[in-house]
C-alpha positions as CSV (number, residue, x, y, z in Angstrom):
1,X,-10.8,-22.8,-49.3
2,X,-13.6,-24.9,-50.7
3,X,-14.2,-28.5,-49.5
4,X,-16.0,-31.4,-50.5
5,X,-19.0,-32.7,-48.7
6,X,-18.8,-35.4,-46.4
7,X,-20.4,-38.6,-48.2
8,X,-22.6,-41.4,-46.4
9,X,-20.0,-42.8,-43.6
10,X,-17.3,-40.7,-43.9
11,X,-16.9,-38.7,-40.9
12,X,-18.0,-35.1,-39.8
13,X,-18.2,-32.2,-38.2
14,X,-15.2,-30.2,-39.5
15,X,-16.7,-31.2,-42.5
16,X,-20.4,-31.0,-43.8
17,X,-22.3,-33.7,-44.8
18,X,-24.3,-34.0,-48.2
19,X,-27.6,-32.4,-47.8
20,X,-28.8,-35.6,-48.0
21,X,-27.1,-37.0,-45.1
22,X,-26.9,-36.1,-41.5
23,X,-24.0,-35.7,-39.0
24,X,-24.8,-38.2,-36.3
25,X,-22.5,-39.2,-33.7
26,X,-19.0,-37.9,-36.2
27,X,-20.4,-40.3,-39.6
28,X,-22.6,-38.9,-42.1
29,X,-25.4,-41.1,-42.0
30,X,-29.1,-41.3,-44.0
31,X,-32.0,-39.3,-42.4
32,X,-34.4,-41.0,-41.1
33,X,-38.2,-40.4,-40.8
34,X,-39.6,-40.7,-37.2
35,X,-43.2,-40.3,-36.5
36,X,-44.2,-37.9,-33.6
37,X,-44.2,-39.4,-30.3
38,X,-41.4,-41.7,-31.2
39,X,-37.8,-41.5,-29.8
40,X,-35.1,-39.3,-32.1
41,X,-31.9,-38.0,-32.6
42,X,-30.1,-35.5,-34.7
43,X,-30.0,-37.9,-37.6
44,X,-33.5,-38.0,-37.5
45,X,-36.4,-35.9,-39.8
46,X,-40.0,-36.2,-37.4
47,X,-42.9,-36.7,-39.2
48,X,-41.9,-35.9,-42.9
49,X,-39.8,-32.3,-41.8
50,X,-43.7,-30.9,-39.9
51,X,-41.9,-32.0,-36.3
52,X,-39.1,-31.6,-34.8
53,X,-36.4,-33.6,-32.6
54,X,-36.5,-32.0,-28.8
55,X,-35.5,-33.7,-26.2
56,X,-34.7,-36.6,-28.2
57,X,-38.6,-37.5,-29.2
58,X,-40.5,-36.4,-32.1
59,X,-42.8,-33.4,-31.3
60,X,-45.0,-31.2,-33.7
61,X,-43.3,-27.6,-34.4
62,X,-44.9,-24.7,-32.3
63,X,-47.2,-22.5,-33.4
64,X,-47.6,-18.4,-32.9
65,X,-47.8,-18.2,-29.5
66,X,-46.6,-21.4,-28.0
67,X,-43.1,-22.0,-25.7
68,X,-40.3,-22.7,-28.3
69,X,-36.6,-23.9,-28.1
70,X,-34.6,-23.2,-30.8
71,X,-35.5,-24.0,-34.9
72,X,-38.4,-25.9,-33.4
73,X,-41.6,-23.4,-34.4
74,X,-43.3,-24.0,-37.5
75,X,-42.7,-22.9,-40.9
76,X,-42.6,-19.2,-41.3
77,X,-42.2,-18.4,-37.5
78,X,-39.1,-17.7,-35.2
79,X,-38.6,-18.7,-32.0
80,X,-37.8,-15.7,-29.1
81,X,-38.9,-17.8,-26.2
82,X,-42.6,-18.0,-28.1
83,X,-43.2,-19.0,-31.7
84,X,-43.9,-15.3,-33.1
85,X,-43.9,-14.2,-37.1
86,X,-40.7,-14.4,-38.8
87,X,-39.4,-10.7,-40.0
88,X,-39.9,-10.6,-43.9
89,X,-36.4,-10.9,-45.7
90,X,-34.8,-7.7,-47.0
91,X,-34.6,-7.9,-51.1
């Protein structure tokens, strides 16, 4: 069964927000953009999409080789305890 997105201030959760939006605290809310070093939360983009919220501050995205935590390495890496290369897609 197909269902709308959640729009700005309706609530969420079983329901997805707009790609636009983000589920913070059950409302779909607007992202908004932290720098690094400043405090976040999951309604939060960190530093323009290049960092990532962890721990609820802004921190750059690890790079190959460094401690990671889940969708926090850089683009085109994956995170298995260390930031390593992502496995190419199958086509």
């Amino acid at each position: 069964m197909c269902i709308a997105y959640a729009k700005l201030g309706e609530a969420c959760g079983r329901v997805e927000c707009l790609p636009t939006l983000a589920c913070d605290e059950g409302k779909c809310k607007e992202l908004t953009n932290k720098a690094l070093g400043e405090a976040c939360s999951s309604g939060d983009v960190c530093d323009g999409g290049a960092g990532v919220c962890t721990n609820r501050v802004c921190v750059a995205r690890g790079k190959n080789g460094e401690a990671c935590s889940f969708n926090s390495c850089a683009t085109g890496l994956r995170c298995k305890n260390t930031c390593e290369p992502a496995v190419p897609a199958c086509k």
